[in-house]
KOLDREN-54090 format. One record per residue (C-alpha): residue in three letters; z, x, y negated. Coordinates in steps of 0.001 Angstrom, whole numbers, plus 500000, padded with zeros to 6 digits. Example, Ala and Ser with C-alpha at 12.3 -4.5 7.8 and 13.67 -1.06 7.14 Angstrom:
% residues 2
+-----+--------+--------+--------+
! res !      Z !      X !      Y !
+-----+--------+--------+--------+
! ala ! 507800 ! 512300 ! 504500 !
! ser ! 507140 ! 513670 ! 501060 !
+-----+--------+--------+--------+
% end
This chain:
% residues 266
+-----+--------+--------+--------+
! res !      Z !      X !      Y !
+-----+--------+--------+--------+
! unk ! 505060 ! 503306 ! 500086 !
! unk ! 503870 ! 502271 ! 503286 !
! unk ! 505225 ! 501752 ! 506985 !
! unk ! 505723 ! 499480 ! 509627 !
! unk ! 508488 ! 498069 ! 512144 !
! unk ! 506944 ! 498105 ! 514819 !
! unk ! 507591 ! 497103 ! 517610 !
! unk ! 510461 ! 495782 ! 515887 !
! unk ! 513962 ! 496760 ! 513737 !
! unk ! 515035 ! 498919 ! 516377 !
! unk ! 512859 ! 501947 ! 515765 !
! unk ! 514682 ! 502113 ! 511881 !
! unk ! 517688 ! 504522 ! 513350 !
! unk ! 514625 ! 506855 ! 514163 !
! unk ! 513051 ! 506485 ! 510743 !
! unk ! 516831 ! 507110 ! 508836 !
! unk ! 516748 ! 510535 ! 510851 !
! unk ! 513437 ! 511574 ! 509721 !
! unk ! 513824 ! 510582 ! 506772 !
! unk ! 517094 ! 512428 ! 506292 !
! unk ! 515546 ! 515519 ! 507587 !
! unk ! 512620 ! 515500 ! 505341 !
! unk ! 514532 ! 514437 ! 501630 !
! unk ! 512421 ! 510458 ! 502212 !
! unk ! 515111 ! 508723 ! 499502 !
! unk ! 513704 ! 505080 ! 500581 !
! unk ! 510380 ! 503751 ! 502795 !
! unk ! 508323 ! 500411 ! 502255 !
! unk ! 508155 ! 498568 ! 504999 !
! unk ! 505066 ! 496198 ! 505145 !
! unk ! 505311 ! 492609 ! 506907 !
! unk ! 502090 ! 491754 ! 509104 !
! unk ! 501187 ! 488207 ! 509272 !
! unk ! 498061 ! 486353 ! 510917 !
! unk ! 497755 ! 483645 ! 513177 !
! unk ! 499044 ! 485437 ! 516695 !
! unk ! 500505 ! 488245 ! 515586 !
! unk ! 502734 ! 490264 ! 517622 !
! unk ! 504482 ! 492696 ! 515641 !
! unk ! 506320 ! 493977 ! 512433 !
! unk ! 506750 ! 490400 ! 511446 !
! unk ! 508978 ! 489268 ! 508539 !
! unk ! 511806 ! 488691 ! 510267 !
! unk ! 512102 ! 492737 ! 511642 !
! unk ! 512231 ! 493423 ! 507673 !
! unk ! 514551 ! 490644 ! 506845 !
! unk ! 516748 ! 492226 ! 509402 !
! unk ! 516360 ! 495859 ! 508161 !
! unk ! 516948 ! 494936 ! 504710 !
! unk ! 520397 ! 493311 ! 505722 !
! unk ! 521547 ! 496641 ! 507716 !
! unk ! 519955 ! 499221 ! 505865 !
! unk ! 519844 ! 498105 ! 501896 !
! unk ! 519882 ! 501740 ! 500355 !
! unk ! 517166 ! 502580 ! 502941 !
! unk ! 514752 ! 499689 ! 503382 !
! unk ! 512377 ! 498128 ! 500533 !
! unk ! 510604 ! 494826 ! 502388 !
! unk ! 506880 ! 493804 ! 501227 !
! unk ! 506184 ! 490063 ! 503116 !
! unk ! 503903 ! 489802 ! 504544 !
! unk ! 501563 ! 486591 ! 503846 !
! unk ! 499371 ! 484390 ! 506335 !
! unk ! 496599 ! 483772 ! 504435 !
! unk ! 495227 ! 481354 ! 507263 !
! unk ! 497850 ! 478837 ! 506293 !
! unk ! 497422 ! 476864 ! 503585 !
! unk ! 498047 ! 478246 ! 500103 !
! unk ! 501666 ! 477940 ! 498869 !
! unk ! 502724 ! 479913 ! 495495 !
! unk ! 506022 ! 478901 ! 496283 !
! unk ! 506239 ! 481008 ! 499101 !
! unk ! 506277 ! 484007 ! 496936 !
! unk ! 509356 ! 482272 ! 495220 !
! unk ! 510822 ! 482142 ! 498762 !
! unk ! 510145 ! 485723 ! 499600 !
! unk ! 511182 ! 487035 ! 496268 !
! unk ! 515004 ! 484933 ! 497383 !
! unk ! 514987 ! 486813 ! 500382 !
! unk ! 515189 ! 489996 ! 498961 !
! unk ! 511571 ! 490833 ! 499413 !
! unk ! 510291 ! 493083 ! 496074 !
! unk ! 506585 ! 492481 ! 496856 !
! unk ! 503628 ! 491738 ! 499254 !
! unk ! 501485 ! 492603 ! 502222 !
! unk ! 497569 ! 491070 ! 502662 !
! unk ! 495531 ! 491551 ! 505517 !
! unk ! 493107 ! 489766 ! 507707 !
! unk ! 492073 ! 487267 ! 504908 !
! unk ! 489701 ! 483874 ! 506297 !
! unk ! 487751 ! 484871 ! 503143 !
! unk ! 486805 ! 487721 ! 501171 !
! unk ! 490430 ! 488978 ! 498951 !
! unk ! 488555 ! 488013 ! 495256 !
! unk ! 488416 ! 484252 ! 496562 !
! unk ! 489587 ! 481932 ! 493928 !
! unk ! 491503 ! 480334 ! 496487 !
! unk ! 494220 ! 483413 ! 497004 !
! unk ! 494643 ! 483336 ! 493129 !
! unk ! 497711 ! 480765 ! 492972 !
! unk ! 499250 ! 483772 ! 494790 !
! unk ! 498058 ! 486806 ! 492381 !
! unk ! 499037 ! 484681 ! 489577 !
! unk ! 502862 ! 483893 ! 491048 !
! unk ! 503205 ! 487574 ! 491928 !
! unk ! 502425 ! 488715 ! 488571 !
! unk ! 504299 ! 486475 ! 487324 !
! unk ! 507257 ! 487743 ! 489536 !
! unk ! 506549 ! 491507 ! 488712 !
! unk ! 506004 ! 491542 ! 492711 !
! unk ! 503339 ! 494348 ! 493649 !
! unk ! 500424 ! 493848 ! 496750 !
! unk ! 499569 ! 495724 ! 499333 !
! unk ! 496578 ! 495295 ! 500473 !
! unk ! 494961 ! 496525 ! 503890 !
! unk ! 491655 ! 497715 ! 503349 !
! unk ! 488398 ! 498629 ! 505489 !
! unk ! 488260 ! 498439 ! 509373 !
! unk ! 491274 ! 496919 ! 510602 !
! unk ! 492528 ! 498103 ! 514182 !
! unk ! 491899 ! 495558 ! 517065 !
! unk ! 495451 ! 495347 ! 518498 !
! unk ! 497168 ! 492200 ! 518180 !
! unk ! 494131 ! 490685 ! 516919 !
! unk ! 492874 ! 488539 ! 519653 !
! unk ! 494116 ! 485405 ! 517923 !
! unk ! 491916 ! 485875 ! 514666 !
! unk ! 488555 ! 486257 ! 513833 !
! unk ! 488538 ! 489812 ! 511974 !
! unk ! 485552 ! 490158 ! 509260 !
! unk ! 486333 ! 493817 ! 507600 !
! unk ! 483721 ! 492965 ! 505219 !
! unk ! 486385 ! 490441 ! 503533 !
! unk ! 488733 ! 493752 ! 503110 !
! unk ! 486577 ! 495745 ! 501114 !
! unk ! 488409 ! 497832 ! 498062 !
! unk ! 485974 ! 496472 ! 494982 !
! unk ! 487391 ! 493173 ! 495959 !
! unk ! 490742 ! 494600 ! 494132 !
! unk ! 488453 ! 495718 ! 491407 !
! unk ! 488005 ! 491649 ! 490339 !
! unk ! 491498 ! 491149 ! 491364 !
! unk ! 492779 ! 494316 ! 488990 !
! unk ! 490579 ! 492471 ! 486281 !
! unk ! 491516 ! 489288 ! 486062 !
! unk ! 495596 ! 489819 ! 486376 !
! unk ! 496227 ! 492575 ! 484178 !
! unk ! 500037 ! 492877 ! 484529 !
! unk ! 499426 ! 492799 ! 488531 !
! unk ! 500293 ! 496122 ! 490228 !
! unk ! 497944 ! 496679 ! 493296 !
! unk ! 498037 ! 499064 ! 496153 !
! unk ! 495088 ! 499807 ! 498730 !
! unk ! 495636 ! 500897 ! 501731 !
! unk ! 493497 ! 503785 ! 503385 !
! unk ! 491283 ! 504293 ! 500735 !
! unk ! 489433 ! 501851 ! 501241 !
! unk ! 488427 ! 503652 ! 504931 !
! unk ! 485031 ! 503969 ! 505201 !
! unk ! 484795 ! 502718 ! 501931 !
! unk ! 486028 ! 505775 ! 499935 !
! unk ! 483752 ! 505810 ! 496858 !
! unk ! 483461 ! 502274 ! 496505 !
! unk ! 487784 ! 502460 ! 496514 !
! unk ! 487990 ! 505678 ! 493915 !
! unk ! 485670 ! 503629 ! 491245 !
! unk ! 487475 ! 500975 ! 491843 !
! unk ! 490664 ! 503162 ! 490770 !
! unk ! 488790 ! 504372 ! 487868 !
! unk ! 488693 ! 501876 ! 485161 !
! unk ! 491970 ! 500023 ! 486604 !
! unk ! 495084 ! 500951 ! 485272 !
! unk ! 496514 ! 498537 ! 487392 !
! unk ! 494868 ! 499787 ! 490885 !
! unk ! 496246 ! 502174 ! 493223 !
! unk ! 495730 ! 503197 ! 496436 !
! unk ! 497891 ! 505782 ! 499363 !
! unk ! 495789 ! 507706 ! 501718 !
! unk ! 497398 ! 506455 ! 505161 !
! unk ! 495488 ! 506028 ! 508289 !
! unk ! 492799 ! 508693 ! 509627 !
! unk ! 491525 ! 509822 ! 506223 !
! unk ! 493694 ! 512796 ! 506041 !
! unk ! 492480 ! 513977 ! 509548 !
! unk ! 489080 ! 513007 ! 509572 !
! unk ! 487826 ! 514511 ! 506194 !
! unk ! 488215 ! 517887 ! 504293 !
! unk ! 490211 ! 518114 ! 501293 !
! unk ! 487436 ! 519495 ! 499499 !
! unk ! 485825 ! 515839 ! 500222 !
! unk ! 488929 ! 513815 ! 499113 !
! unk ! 488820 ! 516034 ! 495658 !
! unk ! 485012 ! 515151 ! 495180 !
! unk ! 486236 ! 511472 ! 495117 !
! unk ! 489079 ! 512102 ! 492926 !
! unk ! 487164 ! 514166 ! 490374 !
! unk ! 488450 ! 512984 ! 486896 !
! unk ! 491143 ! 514120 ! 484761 !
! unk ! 492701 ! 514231 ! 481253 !
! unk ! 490209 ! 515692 ! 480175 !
! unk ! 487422 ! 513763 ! 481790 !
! unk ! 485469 ! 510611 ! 479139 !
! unk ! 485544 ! 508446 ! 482137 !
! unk ! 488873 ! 507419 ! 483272 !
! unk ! 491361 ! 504495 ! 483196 !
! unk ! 492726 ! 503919 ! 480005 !
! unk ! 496314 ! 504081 ! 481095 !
! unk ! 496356 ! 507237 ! 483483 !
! unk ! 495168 ! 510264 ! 483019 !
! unk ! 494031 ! 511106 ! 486241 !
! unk ! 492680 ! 510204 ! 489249 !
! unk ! 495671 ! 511309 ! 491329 !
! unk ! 497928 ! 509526 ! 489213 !
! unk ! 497193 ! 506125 ! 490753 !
! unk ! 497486 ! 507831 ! 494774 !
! unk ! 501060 ! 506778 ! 496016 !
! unk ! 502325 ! 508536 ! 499226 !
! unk ! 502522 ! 506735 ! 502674 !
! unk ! 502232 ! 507233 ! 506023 !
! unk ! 501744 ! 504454 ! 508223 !
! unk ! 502791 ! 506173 ! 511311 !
! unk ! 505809 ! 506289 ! 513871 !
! unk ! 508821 ! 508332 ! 512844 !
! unk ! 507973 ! 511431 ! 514931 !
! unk ! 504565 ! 511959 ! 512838 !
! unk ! 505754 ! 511387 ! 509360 !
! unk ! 505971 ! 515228 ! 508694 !
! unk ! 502428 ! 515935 ! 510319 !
! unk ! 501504 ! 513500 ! 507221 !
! unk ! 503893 ! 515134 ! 505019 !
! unk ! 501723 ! 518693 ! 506185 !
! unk ! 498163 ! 516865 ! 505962 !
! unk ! 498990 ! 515746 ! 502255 !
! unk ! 500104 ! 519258 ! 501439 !
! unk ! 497160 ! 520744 ! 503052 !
! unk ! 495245 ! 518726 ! 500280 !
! unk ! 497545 ! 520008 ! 497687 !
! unk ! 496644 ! 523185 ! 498445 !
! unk ! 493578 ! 523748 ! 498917 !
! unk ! 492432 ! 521963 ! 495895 !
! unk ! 495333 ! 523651 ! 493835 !
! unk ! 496444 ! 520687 ! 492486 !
! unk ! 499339 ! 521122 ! 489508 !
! unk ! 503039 ! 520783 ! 490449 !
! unk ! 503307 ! 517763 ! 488453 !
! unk ! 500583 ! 515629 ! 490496 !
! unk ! 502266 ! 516764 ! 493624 !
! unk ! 505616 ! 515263 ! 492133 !
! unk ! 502981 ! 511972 ! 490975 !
! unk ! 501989 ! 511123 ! 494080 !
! unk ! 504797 ! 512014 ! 496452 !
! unk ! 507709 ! 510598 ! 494474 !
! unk ! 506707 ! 510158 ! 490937 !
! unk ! 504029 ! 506857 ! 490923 !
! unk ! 506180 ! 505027 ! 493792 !
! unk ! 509410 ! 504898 ! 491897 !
! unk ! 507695 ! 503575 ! 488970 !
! unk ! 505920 ! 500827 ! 490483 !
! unk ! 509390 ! 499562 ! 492328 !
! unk ! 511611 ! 500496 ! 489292 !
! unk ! 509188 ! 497410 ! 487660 !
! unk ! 509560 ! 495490 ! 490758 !
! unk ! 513407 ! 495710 ! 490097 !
! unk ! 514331 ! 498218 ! 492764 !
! unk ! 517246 ! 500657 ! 491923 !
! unk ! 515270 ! 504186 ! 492599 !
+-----+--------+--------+--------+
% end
């Protein structure tokens, strides 16, 4: 549920073979778009979606420098694009003034991806980059005020891990894939502690059962480390003996439903 083109459409061949190899059915493949930037643009995804339709699912990416234009989502949504890519906001991702865009991609049963936490400084020269407008409770307002908006953070929020899983937990609507360095940085004994409730837990969304029920799989990462994140998320599985059915949730199970209602054939 999350990847990049980057440098640009020309690395996909390498991503069919790995995903071949490893039983990956389709990958997400997030636009990145700020003033200056120099890669995985919209038009590497347009171009993947054209050659590789069975393979490729394109999220736009949106420049939310530029001046706000709902119609834009129309635009995307013509293109092909199923749903959306945020980063490097001018303002914090709960401003009023990105709302005309929630309320159109609701409206277009279009999910958002959001990047979350610190964001790398390549490319980035252009912009100025305040993390602090990328924090996950942001999505927690966002979750709240469009209901039938599906929402995906990226990294867990990284370093903002508790603030993300709360977010999570009274959000039906609020998801969130554990790309990036969290899976190599922390112990899966520490990624459990943030994950902690269950069916059987009071305090939970109303909608899921479980924490892990609103984690979607990604990897962010070049084709030749997809299955060292394929390892680190079974590492997790593991060691906190998590159920065969919330393995099946989060690698397969959660994605499929959140494009099946963004109309992709999965």
């Amino acid at each position: 549920m999350h990847n990049h083109l980057m440098p640009d459409e020309r690395v996909l061949t390498e991503y069919e073979r790995v995903a071949e190899e490893l039983g990956i059915e389709k990958t997400v493949f997030l636009g990145l778009e700020w003033p200056g930037c120099p890669m995985s643009c919209n038009n590497a995804i347009r171009a993947a979606m054209k050659s590789r339709p069975g393979f490729v699912v394109g999220f736009a990416g949106v420049n939310l420098w530029e001046p706000v234009d709902p119609d834009k989502i129309d635009r995307f949504r013509d293109e092909g694009f199923v749903g959306l890519k945020f980063i490097i906001p001018p303002a914090p991702y709960h401003d009023e003034r990105f709302y005309p865009y929630y309320e159109r991609a609701e409206k277009l049963s279009m999910p958002i991806v959001f990047h979350l936490g610190i964001v790398s400084s390549t490319g980035t020269d252009s912009v100025r980059v305040d993390n602090n407008f990328m924090r996950p409770v942001y999505l927690d307002t966002i979750a709240r005020s469009f209901r039938g908006l599906t929402l995906i953070g990226a990294h867990l929020g990284n370093p903002w891990y508790e603030e993300a899983a709360m977010s999570a937990r009274w959000n039906p609507n609020l998801f969130f894939d554990l790309t990036g360095s969290l899976l190599k940085k922390k112990k899966p004994s520490y990624i459990g502690e943030l994950l902690w409730w269950n069916e059987m837990t009071a305090y939970r969304s109303p909608k899921w059962p479980g924490a892990w029920d609103q984690i979607v799989f990604g990897t962010d990462t070049a084709p030749g480390h997809v299955a060292g994140m394929i390892d680190d998320y079974t590492r997790v599985f593991d060691e906190l003996e998590l159920s065969g059915d919330i393995r099946l949730s989060v690698m397969s199970g959660t994605g499929r439903a959140i494009l099946r209602a963004a109309g992709v054939a999965v």
